[in-house]
N, C-alpha and C positions, 0 to 999 in steps of 0.2 A: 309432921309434915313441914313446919316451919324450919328445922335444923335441915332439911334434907334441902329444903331450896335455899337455906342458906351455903351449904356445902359445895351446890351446884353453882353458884353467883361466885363462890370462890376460888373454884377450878376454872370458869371460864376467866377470871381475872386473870389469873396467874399465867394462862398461857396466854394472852395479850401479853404480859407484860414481857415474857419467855420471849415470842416470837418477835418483837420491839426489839430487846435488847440485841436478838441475834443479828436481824439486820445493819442493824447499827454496827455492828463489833464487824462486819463483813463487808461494810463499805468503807471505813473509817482505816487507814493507817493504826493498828495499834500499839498504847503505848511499848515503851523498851524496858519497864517493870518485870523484874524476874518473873515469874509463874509461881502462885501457889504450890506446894509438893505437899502430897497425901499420902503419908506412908501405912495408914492402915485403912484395910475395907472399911467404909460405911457400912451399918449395919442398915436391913433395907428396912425403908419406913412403911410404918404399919398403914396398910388400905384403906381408903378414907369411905365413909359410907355410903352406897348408892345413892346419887341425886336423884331426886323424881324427876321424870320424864315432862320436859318445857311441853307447853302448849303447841309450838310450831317447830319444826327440824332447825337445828342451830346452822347459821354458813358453814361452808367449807371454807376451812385457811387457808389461805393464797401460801404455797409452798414458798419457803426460804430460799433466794440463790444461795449456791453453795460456789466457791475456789478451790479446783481440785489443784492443793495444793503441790509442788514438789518440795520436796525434804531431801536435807543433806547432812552431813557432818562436814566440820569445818573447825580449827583451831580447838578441835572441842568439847562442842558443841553441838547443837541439832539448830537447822536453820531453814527457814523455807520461805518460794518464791511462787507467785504468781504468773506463770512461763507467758500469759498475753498480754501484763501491764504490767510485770518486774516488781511488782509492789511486792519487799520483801520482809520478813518476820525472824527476829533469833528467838528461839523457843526455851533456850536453857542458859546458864548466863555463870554458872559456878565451873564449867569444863577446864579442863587443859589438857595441851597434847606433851607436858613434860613426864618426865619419868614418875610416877609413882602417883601419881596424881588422878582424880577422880576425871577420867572423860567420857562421853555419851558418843556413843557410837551406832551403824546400821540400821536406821531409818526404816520403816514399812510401813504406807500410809493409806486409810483402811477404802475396803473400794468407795464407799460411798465420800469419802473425800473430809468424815469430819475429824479424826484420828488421828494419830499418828503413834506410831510405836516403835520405841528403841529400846538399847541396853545402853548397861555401865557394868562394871565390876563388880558382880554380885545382885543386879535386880535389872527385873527388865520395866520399863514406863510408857507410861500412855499419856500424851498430851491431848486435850481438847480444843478443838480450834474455836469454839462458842464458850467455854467458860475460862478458857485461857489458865486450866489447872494440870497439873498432873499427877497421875496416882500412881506409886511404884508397887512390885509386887516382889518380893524379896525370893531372890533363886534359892532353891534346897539344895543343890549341890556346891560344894564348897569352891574357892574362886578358884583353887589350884589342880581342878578336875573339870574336864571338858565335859558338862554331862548336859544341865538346863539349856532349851535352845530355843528360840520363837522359830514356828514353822511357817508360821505368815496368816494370812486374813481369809475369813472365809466369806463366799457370797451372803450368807447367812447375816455379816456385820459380825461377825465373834472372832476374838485374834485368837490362835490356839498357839500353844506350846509344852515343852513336855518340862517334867517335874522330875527330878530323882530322886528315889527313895533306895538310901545305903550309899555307901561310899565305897570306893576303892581301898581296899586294905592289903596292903602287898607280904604285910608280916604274919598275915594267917599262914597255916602250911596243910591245903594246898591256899593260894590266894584267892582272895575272897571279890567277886564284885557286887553293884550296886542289885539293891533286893528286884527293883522292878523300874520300869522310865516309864509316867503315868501320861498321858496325853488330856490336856487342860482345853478347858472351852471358856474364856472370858466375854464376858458381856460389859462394854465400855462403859453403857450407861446406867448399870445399875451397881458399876466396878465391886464384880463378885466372879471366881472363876466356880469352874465343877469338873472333874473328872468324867471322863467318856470313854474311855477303855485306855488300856497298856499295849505299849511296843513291844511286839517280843523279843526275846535271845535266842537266834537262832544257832550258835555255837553250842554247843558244851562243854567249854572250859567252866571254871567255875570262878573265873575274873570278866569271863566275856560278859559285854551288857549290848545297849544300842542307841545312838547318841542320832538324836534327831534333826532332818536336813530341809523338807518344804513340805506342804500341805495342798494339794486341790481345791478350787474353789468351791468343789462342792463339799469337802472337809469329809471324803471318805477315802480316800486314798492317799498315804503318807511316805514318801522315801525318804530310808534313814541307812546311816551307817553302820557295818558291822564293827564293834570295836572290842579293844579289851585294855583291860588297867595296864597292862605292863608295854605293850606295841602301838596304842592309839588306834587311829580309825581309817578301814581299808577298802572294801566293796560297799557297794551300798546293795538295798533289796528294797520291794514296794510292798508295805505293808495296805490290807484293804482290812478297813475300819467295821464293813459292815459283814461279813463273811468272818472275818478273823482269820483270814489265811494273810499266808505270807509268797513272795517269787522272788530267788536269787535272782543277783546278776554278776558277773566279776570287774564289772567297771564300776570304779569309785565319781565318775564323771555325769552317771546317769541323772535325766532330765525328764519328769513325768506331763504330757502333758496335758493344759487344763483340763479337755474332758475325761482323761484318763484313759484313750484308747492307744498311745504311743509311747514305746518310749527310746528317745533319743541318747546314746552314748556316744564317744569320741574313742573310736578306734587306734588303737598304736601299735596296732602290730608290725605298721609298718616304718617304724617309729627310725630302729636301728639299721635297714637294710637301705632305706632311701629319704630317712630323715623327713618325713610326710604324718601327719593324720588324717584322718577323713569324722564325719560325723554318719552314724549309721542310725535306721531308726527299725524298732523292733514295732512287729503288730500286734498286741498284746492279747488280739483274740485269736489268732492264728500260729504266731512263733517265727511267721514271717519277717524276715530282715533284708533292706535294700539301703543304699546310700543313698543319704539327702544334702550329703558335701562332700565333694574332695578338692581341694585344689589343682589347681591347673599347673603345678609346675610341680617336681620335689622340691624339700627344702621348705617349706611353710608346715606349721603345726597351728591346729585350734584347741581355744579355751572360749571357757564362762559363756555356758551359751544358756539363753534365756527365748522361751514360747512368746511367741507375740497370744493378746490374748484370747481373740479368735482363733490359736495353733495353725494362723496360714503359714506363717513364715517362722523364723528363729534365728536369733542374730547371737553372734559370737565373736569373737577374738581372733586373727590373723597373726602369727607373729613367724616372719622370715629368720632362718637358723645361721645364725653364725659361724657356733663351734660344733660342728656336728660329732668331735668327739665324746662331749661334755654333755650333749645336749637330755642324757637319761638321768637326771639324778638320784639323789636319796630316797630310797623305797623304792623307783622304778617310775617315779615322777616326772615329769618334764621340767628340766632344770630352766627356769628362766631369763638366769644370769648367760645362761649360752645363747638367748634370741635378741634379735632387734628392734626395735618398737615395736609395737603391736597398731594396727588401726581395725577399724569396727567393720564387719558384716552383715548384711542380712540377704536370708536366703528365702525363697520360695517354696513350701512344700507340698510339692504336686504329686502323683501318682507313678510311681515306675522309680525309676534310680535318676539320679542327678545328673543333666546333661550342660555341661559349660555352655553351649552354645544357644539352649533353646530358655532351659530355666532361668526367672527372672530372681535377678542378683543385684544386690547394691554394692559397692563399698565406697565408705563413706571419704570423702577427702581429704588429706593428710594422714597424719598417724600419732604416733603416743595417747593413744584412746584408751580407757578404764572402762568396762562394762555398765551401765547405770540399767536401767530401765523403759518400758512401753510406756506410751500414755494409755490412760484407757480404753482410746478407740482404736489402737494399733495403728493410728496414722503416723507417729511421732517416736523418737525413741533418746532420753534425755542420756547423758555419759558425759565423763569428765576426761581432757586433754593434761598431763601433766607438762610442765616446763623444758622445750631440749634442756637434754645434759642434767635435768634437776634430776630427785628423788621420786621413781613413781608413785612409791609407797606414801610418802609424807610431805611431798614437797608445794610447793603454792602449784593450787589447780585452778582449769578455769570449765566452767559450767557451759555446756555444748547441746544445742538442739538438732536431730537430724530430721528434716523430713521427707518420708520415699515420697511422697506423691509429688512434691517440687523439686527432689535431689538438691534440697539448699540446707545449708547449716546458719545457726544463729548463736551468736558467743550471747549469753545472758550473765555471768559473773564470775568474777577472779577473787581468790581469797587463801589465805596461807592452811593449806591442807586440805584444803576441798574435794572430798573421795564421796565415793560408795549413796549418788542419789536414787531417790525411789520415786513412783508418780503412785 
């Protein structure tokens, strides 16, 4: 009896002391010390014995504020901002964006806000914003094959991503691909993943595999790439997790989304006759398709379009055509060296087909815009503005708020390569 209420007097200590230090690390500027890095799982600690049961019902703990932070890359690096006080964090400290050099790249930061998950070259990480650690998970597929991919976060709190198992071997004869892509379920806080089923190969070649693209927040529905070792990766298809079936689609653009009853692609058929796309959306329980964007002129093509995350609206990419000769590229791609800057969209997704005149439509002010992210209440939607005349790709970015319910923008930071933020 005595060890059991001592056990108890030591588990309530420890989360006093737990829930102290977090507030503190949450109100406090922290320091600019690299981050711990944990390159192998913890093994999980053994369960400590039932406390007996206190005389009276313990308080309830007054819940932690949490900073739903944004995350970026940056010269780098991963770095994140407090979008209502600016108060800003660099998370990694060893990056660079030179040639050959270890950098941390594509941000996904988990819904609950304490998270955050990237890649580098070869492992994907998870930083913690209350221990200020991070634990890497080393990719099985080799760096020189498109195969390991984070699909994103589920409601659940668990980051998932897929794993490959086998390689590419092009000198087999017939060629050989990867044995299977396994779909991983990590759990941040006890940093341990598990397997939850496999993506299929819906080809029959014997190099084809399926190279994994976003996940559902409910983590049963996943769209992924058809690919193969020797041509890379072309249509996507939506895999459902709990059924184990699969549905083509022939667009490589497809967008599934959150509850899983749509799904949105970016049409080009009429790509080459009037140099236009539109965004079309599919009803996944009926096979019905109507238009949820086309533009009002020819001459405009859309990209990177992202669910807002109650799926009212979906914001995308606008970019006016230049060289309309040019404008098809390699594979059948939209060439983007043939368009003009691009600025940001979001559209309204209402019932019936898209009317310019009645559906409510933003576009956001200026242009050279880079696709970023929702916040999580879909009021807000964070994107990066590159430099006239700079590099879209690498060049000094500067970090842009848009919000539809004021139609105001708010610049929050400049910084030499500032791409691809998450909320």
């Amino acid at each position: 009896m005595k060890r059991n209420l001592k056990v108890g007097i030591l588990l309530l200590v420890g989360l006093a002391l737990m829930a102290c230090s977090l507030t503190e690390m949450i109100a406090d500027e922290p320091e600019t010390a690299a981050p711990a890095v944990e390159t192998e799982a913890a093994e999980p600690a053994q369960p400590a014995e039932p406390a007996a049961p206190e005389p009276t019902a313990p308080p309830e703990l007054t819940p932690v504020p949490v900073i739903h932070w944004i995350a970026y890359e940056s010269g780098g690096n991963i770095w994140a901002v407090d979008p209502d006080t600016n108060q800003y964090q660099q998370l990694t400290f060893d990056g660079s964006i030179e040639t050959n050099r270890l950098r941390y790249n594509a941000p996904l930061v988990s819904p609950d806000g304490f998270y955050v998950a990237f890649s580098s070259r070869g492992d994907f990480h998870v930083y913690s914003f209350a221990s200020q650690n991070i634990h890497s998970i080393t990719m099985a597929s080799p760096p020189d094959m498109l195969g390991d991919t984070m699909l994103g976060w589920g409601d659940d709190g668990m980051l998932y991503y897929t794993r490959t198992q086998g390689v590419c071997d092009l000198s087999a004869d017939p060629m050989k691909g990867p044995e299977s892509m396994d779909i991983m379920r990590y759990d941040p806080a006890a940093r341990n993943a598990n397997k939850v089923g496999e993506i299929p190969t819906i080809d029959e070649q014997s190099h084809a595999y399926s190279i994994g693209k976003s996940i559902t927040p409910s983590g049963r529905y996943i769209t992924a790439y058809n690919a193969a070792c020797s041509v890379g990766f072309g249509s996507t298809f939506v895999y459902d997790v709990q059924t184990q079936t699969h549905e083509r689609n022939p667009h490589g653009s497809a967008e599934i989304s959150n509850d899983g009853t749509t799904l949105a692609y970016i049409d080009d058929s009429n790509l080459d006759t009037a140099n236009f796309t539109q965004i079309m959306g599919i009803d996944r329980s009926t096979g019905a398709q109507r238009v949820l964007y086309k533009p009002q002129l020819n001459g405009y093509v859309v990209t990177d379009m992202r669910w807002s995350p109650d799926d009212d609206f979906i914001a995308f990419l606008e970019w006016p055509v230049l060289d309309a000769a040019n404008v098809r590229g390699m594979g059948g791609f939209v060439n983007t060296a043939a368009l003009a800057d691009p600025y940001l969209v979001i559209v309204a997704v209402t019932p019936g087909e898209y009317d310019a005149d009645s559906t409510e439509t933003y576009f956001v002010p200026e242009d050279r815009h880079l696709m970023g992210a929702w916040s999580p209440d879909g009021s807000r939607i964070v994107y990066t503005q590159y430099e006239e005349g700079g590099n879209m790709y690498s060049g000094p970015g500067a970090l842009m708020l848009y919000d539809r319910m004021t139609n105001s923008v708010t610049f929050l930071e400049r910084q030499e390569g500032l791409r691809r933020p998450d909320w």
